[in-house]
N, C-alpha and C positions, 0 to 999 in steps of 0.2 A: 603456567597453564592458562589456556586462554577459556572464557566464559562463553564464547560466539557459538552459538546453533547455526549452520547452513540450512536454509530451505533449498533444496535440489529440485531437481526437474524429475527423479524417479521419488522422492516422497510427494510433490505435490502430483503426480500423476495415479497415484496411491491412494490420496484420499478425496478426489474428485470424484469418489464415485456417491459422496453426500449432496443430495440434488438440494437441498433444503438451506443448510449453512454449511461453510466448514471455515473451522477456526485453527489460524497459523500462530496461535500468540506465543509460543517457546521459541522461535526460530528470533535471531537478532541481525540473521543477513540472509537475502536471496540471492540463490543464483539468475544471471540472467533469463536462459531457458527454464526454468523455473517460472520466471513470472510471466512471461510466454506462454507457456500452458496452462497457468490461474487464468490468463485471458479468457481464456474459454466457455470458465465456469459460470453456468447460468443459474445458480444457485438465488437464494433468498439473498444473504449475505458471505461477506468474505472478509474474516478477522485476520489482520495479519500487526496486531496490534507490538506486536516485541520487536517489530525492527526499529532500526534507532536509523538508519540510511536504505538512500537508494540511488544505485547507481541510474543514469539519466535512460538508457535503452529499458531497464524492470520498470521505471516509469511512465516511459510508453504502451511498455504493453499492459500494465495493468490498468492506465486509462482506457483499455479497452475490452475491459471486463463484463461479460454480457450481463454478469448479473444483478442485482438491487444495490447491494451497499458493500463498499469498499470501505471495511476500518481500517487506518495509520496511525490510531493515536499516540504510539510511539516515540514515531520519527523526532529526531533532535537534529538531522542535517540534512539537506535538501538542496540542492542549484536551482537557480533558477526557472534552467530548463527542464527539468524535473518539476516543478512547478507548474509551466506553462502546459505541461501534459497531462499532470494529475486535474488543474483545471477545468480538464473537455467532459469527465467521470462528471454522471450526471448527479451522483451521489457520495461524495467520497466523505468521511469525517477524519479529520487530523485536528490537532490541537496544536494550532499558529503560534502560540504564547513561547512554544521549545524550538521554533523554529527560525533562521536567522530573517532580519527582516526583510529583506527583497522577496521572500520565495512566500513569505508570511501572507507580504500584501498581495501578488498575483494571486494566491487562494482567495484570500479575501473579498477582492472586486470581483471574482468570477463566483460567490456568494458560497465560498465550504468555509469546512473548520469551525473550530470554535476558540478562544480564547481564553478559557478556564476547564478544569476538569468538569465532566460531566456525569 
């Protein structure tokens, strides 16, 4: 039996109705339309700290999250391109140390993350 939580597109349309924060931290994978409609949220912040991946399309869309702060501290796998997208988030925090190092450093030059727990 597997440990993976799905975040869906009908729970996270569920609790976007929190204009303040809302925290995804149980969830260990997203569905695509799911993160698709996180986009949206114009919230203070957006924890989505238990995922450990993201596929490269959940990526995109949640670089395009209207609201303040995008947590991943999570994430332990990453592409590239998944990288080069979470990049554009004017705010995003991931913790580069769990992350392989190509996608590490695009966060890095493009100034997120951090390299030790915080």
């Amino acid at each position: 039996m597997s440990d993976e939580q799905v975040l869906t597109e009908d729970i996270a349309e569920q609790f976007m109705v929190d204009e303040d924060s809302t925290y995804f931290n149980g969830f260990t994978t997203i569905e695509d339309a799911a993160a698709q409609s996180l986009s949206k949220h114009t919230g203070y912040m957006l924890c989505l700290n238990g995922l450990t991946s993201l596929s490269d399309a959940a990526a995109e869309s949640l670089s395009k999250h209207k609201g303040g702060y995008l947590n991943l501290r999570g994430l332990t796998s990453l592409s590239d391109e998944a990288a080069e997208s979470l990049s554009k988030h004017q705010h995003v925090g991931i913790c580069l140390s769990e992350l392989p190092a190509s996608a590490a450093q695009i966060l890095r030059d493009a100034g997120h993350g951090h390299d030790g727990d915080e």
